[in-house]
C-alpha positions as CSV (number, residue, x, y, z in Angstrom):
1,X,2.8,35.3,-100.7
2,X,-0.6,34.9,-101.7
3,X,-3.2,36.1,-99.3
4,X,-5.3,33.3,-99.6
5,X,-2.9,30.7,-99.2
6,X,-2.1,33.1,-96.0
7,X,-5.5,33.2,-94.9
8,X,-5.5,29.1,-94.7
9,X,-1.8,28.4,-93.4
10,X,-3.4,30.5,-90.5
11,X,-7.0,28.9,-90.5
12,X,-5.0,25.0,-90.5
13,X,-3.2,26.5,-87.9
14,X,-5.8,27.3,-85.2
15,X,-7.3,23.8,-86.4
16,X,-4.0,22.0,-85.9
17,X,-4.0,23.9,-82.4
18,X,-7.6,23.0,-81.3
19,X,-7.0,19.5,-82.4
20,X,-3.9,19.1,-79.8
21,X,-5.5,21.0,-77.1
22,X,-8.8,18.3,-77.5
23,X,-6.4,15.5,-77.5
24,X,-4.2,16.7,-74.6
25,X,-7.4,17.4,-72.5
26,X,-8.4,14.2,-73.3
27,X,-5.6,12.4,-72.5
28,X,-4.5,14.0,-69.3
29,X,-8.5,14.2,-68.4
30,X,-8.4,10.1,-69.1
31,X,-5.1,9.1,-67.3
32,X,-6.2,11.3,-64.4
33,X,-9.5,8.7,-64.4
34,X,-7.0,5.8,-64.8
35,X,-5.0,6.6,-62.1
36,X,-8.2,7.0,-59.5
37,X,-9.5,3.9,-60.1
38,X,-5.8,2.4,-60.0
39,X,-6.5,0.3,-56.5
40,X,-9.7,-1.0,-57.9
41,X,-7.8,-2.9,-60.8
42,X,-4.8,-3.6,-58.9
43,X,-7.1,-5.2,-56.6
44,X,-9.5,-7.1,-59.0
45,X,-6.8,-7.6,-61.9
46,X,-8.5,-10.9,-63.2
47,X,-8.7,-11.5,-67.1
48,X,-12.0,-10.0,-67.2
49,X,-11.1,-6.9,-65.6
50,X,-8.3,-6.4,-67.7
51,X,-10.0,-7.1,-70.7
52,X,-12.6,-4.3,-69.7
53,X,-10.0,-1.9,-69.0
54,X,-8.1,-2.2,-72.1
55,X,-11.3,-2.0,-74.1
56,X,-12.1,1.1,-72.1
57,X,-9.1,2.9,-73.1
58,X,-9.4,2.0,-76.8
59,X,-12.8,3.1,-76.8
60,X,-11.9,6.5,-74.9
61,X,-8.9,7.1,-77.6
62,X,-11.3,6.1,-80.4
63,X,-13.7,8.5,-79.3
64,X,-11.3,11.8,-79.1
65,X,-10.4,11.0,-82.4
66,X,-13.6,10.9,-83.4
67,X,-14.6,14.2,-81.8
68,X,-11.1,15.5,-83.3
69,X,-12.1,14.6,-87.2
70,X,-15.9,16.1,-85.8
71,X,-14.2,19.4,-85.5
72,X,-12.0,19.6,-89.0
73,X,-15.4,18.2,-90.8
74,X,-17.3,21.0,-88.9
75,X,-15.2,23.3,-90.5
76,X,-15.4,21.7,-93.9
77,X,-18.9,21.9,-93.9
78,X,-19.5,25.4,-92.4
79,X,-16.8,26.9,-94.1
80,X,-19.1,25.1,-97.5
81,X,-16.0,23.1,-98.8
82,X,-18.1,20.3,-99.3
83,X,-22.1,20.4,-100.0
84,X,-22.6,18.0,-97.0
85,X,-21.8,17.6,-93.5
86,X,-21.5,13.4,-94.9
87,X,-19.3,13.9,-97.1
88,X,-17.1,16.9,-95.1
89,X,-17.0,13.7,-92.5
90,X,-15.7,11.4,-95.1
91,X,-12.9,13.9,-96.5
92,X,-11.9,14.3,-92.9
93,X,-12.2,10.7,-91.5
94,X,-9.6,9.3,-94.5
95,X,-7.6,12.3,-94.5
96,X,-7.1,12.2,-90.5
97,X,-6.3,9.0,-91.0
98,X,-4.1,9.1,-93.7
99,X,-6.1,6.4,-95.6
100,X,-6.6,9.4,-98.6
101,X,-8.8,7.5,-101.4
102,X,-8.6,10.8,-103.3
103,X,-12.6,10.2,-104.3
104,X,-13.5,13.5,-102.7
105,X,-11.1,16.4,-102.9
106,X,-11.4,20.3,-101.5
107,X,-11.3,22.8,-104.0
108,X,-7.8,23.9,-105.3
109,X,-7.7,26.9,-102.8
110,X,-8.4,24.4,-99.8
111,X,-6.1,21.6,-100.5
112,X,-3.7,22.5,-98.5
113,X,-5.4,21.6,-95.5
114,X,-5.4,17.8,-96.1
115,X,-2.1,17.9,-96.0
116,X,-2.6,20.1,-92.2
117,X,-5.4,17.4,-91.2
118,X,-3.1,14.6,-92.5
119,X,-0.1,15.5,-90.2
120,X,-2.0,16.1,-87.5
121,X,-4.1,13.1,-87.7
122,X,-0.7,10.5,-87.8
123,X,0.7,12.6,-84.8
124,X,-2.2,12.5,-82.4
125,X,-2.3,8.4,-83.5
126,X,0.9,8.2,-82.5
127,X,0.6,10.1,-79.5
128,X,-2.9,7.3,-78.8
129,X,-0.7,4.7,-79.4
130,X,2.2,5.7,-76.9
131,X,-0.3,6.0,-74.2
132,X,-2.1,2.7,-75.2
133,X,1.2,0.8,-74.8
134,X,2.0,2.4,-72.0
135,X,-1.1,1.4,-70.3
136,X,-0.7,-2.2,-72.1
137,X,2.5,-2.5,-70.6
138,X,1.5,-1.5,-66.9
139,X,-1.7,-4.1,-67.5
140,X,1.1,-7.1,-68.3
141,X,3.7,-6.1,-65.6
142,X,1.1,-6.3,-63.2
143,X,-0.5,-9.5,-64.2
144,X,2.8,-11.2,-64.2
145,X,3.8,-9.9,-61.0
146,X,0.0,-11.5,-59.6
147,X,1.1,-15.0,-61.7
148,X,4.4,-14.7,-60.1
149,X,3.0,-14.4,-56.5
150,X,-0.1,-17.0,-57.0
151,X,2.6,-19.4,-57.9
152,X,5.3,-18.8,-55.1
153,X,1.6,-19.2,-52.9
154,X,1.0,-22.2,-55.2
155,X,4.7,-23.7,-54.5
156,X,4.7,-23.2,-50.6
157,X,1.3,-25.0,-50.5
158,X,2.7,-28.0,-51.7
């Protein structure tokens, strides 16, 4: 086997492995936030508050992307891949992503790391949109629960 393709199996491997442990941290660090402020929403769960949350967590799992694609670009640009840390951030965004226009591609020796950044990116979407709809789901079984007791209180008014 070629060294260099050696050299980068390893180097898309720590990458692949940083970008899981930012996620995980992430994650666990945002739940862990989620769940302390649990009685709060339970409490206040009106459509606003709700809203808010949602929008929260979005913008929490936006943002650890965001910092994950940060990290692969770093080491596009460092590692002088591409001229720029623009357009290393470009290659990395639509590669994470999996959008892939193909207007800016790594040198023949590098391009088997789109293909790492590429996998990675789809699974830590995936594993964002798990934990969205997990959270989604708690949001609407709560909310119909509170409908469902408002209009037992509603009935036994009238």
């Amino acid at each position: 086997m070629n060294l260099i393709l050696l050299a980068r199996l390893f180097q898309g491997l720590i990458l692949i492995m940083a970008t899981v442990f930012i996620h995980g941290v992430g994650t666990v660090a945002f739940l862990r936030m989620l769940y302390k402020y649990k009685p709060y929403w339970e409490k206040h769960g009106g459509i606003v508050v709700n809203t808010l949350s949602l929008t929260w967590v979005v913008g929490t799992l936006v943002m650890l992307h965001i910092l994950e694609i940060a990290v692969w670009a770093s080491f596009y640009w460092l590692g002088q891949i591409f001229p720029t840390f623009e357009t290393s951030l470009y290659f990395s965004l639509v590669t994470y992503t999996t959008v892939g226009f193909g207007d800016v591609v790594p040198p023949p020796t590098w391009r088997v790391f789109g293909s790492f950044e590429a996998l990675v990116g789809i699974l830590m979407c995936a594993w964002s949109t798990a934990l969205l709809m997990a959270v989604v789901n708690s949001v609407h079984s709560k909310t119909l629960t509170f409908w469902k007791e408002k209009d037992v209180e509603n009935f036994r008014k009238s």
